[in-house]
N, CA, C and O of each residue as an XYZ file, in Angstrom:
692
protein
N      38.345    -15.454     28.477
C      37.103    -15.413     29.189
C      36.489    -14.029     28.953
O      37.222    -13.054     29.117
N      34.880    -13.802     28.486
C      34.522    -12.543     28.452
C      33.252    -12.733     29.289
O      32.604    -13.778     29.352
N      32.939    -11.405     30.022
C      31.982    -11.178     31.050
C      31.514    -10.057     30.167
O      32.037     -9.438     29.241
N      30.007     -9.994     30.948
C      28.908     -9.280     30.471
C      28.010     -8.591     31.919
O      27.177     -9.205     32.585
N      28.381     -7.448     32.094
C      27.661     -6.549     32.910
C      27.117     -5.649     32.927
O      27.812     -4.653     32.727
N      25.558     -5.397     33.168
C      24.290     -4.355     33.149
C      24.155     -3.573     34.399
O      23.523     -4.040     35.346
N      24.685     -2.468     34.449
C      24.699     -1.439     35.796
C      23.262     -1.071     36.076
O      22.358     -1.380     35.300
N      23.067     -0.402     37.203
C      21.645      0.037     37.071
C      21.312      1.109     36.154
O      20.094      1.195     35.996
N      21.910      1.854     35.575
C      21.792      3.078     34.631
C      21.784      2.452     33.138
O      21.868      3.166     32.139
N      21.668      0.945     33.089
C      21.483      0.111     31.822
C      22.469      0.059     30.732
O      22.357     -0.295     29.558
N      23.527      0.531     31.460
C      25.041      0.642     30.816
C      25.429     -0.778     31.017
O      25.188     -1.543     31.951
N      26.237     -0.979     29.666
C      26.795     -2.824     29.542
C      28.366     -2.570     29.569
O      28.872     -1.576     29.049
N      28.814     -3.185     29.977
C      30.131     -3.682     30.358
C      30.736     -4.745     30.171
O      30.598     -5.660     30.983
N      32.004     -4.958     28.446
C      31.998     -6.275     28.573
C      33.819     -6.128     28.775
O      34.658     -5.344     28.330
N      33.868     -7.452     29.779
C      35.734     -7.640     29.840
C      35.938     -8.759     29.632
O      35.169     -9.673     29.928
N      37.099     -8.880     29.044
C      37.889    -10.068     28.364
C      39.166     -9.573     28.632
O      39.795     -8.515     28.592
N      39.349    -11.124     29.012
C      40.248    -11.751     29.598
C      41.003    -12.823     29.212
O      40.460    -13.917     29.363
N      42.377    -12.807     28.643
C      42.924    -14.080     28.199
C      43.842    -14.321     29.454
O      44.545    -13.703     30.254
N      43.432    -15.541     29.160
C      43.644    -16.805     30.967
C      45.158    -16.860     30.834
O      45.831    -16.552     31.818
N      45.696    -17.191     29.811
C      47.485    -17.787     29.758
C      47.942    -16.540     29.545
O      49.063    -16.594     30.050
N      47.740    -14.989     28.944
C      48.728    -13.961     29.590
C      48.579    -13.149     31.297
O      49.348    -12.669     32.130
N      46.907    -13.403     31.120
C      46.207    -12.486     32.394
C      46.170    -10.768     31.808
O      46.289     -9.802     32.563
N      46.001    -10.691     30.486
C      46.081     -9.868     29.289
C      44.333     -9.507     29.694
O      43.443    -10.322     29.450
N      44.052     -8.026     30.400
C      42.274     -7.264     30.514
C      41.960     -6.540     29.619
O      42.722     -5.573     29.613
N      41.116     -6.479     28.719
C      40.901     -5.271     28.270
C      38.717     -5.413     28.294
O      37.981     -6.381     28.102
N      38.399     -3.857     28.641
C      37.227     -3.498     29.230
C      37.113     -2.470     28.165
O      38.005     -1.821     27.618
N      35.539     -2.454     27.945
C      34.833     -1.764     26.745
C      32.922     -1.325     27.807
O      32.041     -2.089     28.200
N      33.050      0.079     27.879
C      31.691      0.145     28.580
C      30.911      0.891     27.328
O      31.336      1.872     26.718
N      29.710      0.213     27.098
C      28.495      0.633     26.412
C      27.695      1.436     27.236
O      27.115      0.792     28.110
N      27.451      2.822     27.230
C      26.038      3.818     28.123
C      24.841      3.726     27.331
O      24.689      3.979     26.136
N      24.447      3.534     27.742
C      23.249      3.855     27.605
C      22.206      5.132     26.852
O      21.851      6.092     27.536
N      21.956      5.051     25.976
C      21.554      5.981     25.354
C      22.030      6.651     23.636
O      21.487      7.252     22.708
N      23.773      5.916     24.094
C      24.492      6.420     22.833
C      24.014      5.863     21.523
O      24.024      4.666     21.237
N      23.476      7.114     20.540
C      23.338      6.126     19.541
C      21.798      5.811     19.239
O      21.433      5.386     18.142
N      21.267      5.959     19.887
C      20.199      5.140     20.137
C      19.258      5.651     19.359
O      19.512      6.851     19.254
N      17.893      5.266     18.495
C      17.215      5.768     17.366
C      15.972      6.269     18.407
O      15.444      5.765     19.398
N      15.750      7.800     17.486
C      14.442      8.443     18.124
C      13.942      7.473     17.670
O      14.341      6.626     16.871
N      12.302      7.730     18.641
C      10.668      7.220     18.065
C      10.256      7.239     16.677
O       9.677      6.365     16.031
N      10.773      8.720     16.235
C      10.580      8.828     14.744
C      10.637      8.079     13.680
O       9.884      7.744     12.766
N      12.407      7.775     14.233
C      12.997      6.788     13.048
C      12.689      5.499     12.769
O      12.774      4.891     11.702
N      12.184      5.011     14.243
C      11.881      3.701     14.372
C      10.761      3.617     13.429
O      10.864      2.942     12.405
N       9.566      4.348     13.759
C       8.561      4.483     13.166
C       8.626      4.596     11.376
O       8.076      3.822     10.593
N       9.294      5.549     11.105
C       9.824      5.562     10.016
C      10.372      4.009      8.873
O      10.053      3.618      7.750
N      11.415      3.488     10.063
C      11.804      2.125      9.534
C      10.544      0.810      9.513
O      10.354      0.052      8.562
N       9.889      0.805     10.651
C       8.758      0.026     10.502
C       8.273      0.514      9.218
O       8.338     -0.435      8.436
N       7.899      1.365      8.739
C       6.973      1.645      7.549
C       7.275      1.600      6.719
O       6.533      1.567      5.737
N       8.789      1.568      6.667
C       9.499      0.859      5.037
C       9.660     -0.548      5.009
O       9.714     -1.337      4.066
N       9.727     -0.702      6.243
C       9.427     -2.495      6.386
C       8.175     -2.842      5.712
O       8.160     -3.490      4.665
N       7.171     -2.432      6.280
C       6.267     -2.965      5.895
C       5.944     -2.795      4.275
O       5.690     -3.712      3.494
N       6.053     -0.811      3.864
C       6.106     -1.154      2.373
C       6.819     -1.936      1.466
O       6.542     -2.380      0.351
N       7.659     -1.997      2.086
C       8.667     -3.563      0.883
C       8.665     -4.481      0.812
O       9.395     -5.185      0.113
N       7.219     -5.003      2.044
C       7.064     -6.599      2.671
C       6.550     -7.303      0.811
O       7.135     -8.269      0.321
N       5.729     -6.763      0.291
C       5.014     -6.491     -0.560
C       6.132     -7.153     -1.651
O       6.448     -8.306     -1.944
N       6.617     -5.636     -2.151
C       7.999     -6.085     -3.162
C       8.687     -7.698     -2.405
O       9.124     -8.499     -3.232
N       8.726     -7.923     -1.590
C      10.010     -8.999     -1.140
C       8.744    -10.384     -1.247
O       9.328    -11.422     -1.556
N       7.443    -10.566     -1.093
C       7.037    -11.562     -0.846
C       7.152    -11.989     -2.854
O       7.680    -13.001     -3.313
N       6.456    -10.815     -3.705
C       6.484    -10.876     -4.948
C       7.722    -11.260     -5.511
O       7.836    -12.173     -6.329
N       8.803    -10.455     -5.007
C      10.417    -11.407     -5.705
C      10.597    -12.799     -4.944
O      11.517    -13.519     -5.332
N       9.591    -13.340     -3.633
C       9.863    -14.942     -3.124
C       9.292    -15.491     -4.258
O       9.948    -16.336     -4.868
N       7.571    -14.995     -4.885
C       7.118    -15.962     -5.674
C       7.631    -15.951     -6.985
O       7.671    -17.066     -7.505
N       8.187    -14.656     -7.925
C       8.977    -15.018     -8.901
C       9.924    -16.263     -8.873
O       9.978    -17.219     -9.647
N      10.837    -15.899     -7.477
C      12.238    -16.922     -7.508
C      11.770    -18.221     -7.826
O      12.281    -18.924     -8.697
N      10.325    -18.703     -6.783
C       9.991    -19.816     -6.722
C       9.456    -20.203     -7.926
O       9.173    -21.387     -8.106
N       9.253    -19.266     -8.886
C       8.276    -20.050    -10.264
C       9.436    -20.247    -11.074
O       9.705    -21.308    -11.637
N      10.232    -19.021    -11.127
C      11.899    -19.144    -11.524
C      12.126    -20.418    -11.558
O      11.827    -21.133    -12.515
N      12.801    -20.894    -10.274
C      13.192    -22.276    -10.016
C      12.310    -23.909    -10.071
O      12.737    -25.060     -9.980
N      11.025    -23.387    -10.249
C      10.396    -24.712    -10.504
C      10.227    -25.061    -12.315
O       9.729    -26.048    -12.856
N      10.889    -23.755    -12.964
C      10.672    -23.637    -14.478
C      12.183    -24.544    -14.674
O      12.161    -25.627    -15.259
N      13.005    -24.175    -14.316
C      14.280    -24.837    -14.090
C      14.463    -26.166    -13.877
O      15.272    -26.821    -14.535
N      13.769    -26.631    -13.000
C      13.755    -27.932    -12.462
C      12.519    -28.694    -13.068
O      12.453    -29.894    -12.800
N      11.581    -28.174    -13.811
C      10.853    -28.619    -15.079
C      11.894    -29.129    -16.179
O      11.901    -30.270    -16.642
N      12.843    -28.015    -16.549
C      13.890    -27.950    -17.396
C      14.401    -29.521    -17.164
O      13.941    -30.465    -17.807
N      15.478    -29.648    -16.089
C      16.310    -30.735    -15.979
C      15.735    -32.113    -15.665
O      16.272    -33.218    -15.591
N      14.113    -31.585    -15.455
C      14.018    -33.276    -15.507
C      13.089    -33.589    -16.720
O      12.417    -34.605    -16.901
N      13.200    -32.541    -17.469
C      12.318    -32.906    -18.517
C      13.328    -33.755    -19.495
O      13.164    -34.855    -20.022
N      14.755    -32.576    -19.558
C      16.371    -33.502    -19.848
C      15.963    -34.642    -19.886
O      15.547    -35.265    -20.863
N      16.117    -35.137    -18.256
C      16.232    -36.538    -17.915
C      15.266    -37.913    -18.613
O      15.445    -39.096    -18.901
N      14.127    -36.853    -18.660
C      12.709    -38.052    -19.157
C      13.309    -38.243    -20.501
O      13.324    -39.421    -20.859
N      13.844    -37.321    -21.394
C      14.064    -37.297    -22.855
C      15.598    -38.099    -22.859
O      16.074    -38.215    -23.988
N      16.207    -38.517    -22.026
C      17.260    -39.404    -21.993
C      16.466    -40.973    -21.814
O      16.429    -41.875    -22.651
N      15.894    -40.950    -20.505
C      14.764    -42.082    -20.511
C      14.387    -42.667    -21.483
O      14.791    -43.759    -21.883
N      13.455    -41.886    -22.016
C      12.580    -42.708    -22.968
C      13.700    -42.782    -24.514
O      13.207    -43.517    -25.371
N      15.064    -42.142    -24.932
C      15.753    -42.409    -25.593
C      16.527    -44.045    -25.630
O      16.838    -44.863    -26.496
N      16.603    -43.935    -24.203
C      17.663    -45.798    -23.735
C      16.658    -46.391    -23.985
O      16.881    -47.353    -24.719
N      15.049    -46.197    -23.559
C      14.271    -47.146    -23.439
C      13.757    -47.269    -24.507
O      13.151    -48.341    -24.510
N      13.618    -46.552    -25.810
C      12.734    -46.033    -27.302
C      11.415    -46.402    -26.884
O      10.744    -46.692    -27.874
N      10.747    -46.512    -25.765
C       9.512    -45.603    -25.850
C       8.431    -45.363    -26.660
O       7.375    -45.941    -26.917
N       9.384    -43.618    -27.234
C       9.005    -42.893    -27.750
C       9.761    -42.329    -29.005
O      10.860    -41.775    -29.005
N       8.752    -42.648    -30.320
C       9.411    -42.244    -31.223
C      10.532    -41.055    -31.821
O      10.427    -39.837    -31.672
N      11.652    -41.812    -32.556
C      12.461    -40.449    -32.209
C      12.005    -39.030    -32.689
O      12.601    -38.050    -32.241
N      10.681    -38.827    -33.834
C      10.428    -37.953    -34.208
C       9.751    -37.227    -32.530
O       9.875    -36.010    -32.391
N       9.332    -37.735    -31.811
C       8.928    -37.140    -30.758
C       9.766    -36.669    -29.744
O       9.578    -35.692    -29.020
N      10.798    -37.523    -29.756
C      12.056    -36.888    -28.829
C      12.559    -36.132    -29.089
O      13.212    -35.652    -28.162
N      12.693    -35.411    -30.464
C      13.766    -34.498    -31.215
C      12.312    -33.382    -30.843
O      12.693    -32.242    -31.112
N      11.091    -33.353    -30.421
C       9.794    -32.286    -30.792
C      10.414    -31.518    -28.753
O      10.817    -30.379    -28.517
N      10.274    -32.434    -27.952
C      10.722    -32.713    -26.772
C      12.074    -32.274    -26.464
O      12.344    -31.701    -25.409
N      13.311    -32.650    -27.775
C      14.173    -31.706    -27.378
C      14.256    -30.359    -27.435
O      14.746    -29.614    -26.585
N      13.603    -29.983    -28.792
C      13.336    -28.435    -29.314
C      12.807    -27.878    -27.990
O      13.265    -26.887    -27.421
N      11.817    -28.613    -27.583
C      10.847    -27.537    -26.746
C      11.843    -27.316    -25.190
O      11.763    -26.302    -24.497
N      12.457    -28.122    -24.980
C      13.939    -28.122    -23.954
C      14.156    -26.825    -24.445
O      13.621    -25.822    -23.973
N      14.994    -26.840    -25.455
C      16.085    -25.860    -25.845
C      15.192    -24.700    -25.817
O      15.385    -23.783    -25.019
N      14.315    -24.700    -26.574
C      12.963    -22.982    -26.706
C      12.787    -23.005    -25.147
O      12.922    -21.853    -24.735
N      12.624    -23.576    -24.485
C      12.308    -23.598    -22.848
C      13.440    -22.472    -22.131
O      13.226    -21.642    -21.248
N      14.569    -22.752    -22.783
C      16.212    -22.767    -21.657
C      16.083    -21.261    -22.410
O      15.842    -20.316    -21.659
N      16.225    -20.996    -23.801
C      16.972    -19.886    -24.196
C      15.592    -18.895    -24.137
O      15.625    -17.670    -24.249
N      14.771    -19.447    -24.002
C      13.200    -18.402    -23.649
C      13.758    -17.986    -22.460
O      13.991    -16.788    -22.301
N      14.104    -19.095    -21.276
C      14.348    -18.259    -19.749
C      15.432    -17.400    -19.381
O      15.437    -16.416    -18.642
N      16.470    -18.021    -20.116
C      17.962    -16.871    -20.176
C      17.487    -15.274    -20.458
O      17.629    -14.268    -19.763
N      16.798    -15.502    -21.915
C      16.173    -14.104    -22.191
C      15.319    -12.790    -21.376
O      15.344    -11.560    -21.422
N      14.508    -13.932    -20.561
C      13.717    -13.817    -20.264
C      13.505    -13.479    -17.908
O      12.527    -13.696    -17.192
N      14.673    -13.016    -17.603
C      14.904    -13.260    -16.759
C      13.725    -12.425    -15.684
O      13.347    -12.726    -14.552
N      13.478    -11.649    -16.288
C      12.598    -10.250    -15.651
C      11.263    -11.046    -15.973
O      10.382    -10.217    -16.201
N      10.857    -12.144    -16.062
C       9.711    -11.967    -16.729
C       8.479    -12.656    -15.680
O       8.762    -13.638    -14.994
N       7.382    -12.162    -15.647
C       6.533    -12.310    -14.497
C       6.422    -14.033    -14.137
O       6.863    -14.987    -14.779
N       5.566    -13.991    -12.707
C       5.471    -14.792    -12.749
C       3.956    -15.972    -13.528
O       3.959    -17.195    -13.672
N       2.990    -15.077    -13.829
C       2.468    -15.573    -14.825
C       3.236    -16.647    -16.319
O       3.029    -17.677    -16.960
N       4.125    -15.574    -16.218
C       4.703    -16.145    -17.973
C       5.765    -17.008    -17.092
O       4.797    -17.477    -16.494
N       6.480    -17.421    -16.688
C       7.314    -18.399    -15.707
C       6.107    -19.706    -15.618
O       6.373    -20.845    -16.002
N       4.939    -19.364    -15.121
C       4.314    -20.394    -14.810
C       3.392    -21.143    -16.459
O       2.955    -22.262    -16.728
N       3.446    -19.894    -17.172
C       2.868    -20.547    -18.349
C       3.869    -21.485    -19.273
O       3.544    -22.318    -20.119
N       4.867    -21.182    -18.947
C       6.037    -21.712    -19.763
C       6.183    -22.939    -19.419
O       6.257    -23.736    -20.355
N       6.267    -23.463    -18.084
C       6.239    -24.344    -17.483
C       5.115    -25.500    -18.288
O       5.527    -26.360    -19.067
N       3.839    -25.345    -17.973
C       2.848    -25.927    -18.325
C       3.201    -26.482    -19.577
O       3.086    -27.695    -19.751
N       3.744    -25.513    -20.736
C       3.929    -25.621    -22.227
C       5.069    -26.687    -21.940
O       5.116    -27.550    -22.817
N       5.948    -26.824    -20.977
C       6.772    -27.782    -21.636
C       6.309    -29.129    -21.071
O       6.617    -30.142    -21.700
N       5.503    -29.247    -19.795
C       5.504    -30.311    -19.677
C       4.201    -31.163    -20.073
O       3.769    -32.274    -19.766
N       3.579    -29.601    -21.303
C       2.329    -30.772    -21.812
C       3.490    -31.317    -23.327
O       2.921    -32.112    -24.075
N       4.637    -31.024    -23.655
C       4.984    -31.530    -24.949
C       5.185    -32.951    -24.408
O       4.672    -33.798    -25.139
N       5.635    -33.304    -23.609
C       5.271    -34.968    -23.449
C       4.180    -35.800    -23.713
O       4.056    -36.694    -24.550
N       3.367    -35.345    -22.824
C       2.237    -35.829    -22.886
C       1.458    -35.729    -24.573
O       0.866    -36.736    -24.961
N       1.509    -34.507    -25.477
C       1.337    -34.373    -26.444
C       1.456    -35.766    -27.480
O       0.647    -36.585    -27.917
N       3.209    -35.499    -27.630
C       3.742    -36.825    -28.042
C       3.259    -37.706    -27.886
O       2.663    -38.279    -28.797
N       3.329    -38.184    -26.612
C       2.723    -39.970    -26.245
C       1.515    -39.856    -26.859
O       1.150    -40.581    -27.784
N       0.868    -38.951    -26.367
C      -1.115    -39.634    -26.799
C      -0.671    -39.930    -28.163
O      -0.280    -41.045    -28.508
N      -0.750    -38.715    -29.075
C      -0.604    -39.105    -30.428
C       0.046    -40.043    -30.907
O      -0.367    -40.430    -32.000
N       0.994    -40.603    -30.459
C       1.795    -41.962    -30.778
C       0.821    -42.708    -30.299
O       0.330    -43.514    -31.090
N       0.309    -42.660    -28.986
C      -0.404    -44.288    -28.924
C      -1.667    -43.849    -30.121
O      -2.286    -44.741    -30.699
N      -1.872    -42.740    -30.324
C      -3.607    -42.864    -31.138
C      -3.234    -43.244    -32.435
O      -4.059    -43.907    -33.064
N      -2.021    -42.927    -33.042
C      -1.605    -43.935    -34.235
C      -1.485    -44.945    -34.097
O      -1.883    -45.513    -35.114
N      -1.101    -45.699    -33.304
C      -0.611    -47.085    -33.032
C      -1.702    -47.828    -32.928
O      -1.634    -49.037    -33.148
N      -3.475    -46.913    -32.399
C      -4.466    -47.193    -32.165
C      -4.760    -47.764    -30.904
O      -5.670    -48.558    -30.668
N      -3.743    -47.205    -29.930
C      -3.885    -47.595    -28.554
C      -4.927    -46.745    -27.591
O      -4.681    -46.720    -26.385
N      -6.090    -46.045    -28.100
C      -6.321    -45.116    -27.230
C      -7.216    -45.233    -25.997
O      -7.439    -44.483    -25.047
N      -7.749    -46.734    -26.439
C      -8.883    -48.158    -25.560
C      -7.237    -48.381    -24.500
O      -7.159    -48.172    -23.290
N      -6.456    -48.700    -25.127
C      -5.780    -49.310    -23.699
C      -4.916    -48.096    -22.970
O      -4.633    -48.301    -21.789
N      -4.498    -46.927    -23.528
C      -4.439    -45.615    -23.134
C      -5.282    -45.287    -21.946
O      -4.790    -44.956    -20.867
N      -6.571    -45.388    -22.170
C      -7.400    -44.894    -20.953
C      -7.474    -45.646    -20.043
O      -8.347    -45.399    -19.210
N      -6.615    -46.833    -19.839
C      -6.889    -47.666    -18.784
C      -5.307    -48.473    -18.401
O      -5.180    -49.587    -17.891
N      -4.318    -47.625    -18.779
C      -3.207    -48.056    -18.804
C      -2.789    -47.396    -17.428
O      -3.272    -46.292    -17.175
N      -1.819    -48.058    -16.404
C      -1.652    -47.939    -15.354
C      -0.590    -47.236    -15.376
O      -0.549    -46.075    -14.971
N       0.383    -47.867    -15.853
C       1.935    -47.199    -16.020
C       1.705    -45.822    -16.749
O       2.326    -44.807    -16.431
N       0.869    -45.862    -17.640
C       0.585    -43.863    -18.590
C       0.173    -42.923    -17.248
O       0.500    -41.774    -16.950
N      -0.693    -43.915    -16.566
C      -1.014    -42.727    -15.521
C      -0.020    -42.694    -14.782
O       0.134    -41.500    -14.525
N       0.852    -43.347    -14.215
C       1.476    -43.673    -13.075
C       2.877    -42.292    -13.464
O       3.507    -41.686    -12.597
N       3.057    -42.089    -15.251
C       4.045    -42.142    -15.725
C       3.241    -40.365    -15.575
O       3.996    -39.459    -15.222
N       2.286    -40.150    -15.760
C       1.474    -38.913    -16.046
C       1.401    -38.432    -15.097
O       1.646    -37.226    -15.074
N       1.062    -39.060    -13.944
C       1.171    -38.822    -12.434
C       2.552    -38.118    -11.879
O       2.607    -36.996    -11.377
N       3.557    -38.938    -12.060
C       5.017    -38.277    -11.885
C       5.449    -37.650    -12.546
O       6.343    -37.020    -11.980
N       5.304    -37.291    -13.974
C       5.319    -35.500    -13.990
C       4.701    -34.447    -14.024
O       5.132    -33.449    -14.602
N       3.484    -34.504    -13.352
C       2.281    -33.302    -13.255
C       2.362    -33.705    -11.851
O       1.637    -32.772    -11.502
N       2.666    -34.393    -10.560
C       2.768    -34.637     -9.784
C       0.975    -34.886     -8.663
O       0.567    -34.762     -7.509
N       0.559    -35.236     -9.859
C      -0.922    -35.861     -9.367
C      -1.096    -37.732     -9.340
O      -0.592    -38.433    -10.218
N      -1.965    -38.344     -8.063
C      -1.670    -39.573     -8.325
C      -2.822    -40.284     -9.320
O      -3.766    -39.713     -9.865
N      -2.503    -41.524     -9.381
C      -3.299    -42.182    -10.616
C      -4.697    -42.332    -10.516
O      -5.169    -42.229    -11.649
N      -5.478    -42.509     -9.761
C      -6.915    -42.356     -9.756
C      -6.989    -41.271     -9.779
O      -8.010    -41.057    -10.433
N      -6.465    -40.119     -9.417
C      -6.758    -38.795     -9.866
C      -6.976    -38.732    -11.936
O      -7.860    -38.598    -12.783
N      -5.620    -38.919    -11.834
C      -5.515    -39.225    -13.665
C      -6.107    -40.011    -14.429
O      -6.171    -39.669    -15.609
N      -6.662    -41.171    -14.065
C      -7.558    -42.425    -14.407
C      -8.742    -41.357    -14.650
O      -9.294    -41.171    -15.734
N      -9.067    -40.601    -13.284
C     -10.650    -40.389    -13.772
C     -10.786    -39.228    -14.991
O     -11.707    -39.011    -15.779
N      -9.437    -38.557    -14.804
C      -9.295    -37.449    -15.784
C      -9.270    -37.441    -17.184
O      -9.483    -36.596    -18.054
N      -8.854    -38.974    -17.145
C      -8.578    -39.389    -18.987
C     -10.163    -39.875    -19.719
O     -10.697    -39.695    -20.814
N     -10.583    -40.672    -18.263
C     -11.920    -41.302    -18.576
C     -13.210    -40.027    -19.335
O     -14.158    -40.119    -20.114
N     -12.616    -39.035    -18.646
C     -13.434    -37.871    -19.048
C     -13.781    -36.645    -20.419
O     -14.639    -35.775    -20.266
């Protein structure tokens, strides 16, 4: 059992107590000991605040960091996809894997690197999909049913994470 007591002189007092020996031991905190001038406080607020700065800038690196990453593994995944499913021609899957691999060993390298270039990298890999497909359907001479294909948008939609009348009107354009 431990107790907690505040004297009037704002001194704390804590005792503990184990019940099955009847074993006391008491620890008094005063008041005052220790305690940070005005200065310092002041002082520490103001490094708080100058580093708020640095710390919000290393949140948005991490976060472009990790959404470049998770571009990465599901870009993997789509290029397994459309492999079971052939899709997409294999000359396009092997363009799709390269840009994987230039993706991964660009970011290893690249660890310091802003978040501008994190976010541009990103973009670059997940227009090599889209790249691919059009040009496959515009050989195939699909580019009439391209602009009005539900599943391209639907499919365009879930990895740019915009929905299909958004993308419908975008292609129309």
């Amino acid at each position: 059992m431990i107790t907690f007591e505040i004297d009037t002189y704002g001194n704390l007092t804590v005792t503990s107590k184990i019940l099955s020996t009847g074993k006391t031991e008491r620890l008094v905190i005063t008041n005052g000991n220790g305690r940070l001038s005005k200065q310092k406080i002041d002082k520490m607020v103001n490094n708080a605040n100058k580093y708020k700065l640095e710390d919000e800038e290393f949140k948005k690196k991490a976060v472009a960091y990790n959404a470049l990453e998770d571009c990465i593994y599901n870009m993997k995944n789509l290029i397994k996809e459309y492999a079971t499913k052939k899709k997409v021609h294999p000359e396009s899957l092997k363009k799709m894997e390269i840009a994987v691999v230039d993706t991964t060993v660009w970011l290893q390298a690249n660890k310091d690197a802003s978040v501008g270039e994190l976010q541009r990298m990103k973009v670059y890999l997940k227009s090599v999909p889209m790249s691919n497909v059009y040009s496959q359907m515009a050989l195939e001479g699909n580019m009439k049913r391209l602009k009005n294909e539900k599943k391209f948008s639907w499919f365009f939609g879930r990895l740019f994470g915009h929905d299909h009348e958004e993308i419908k009107g975008n292609i129309k354009k």
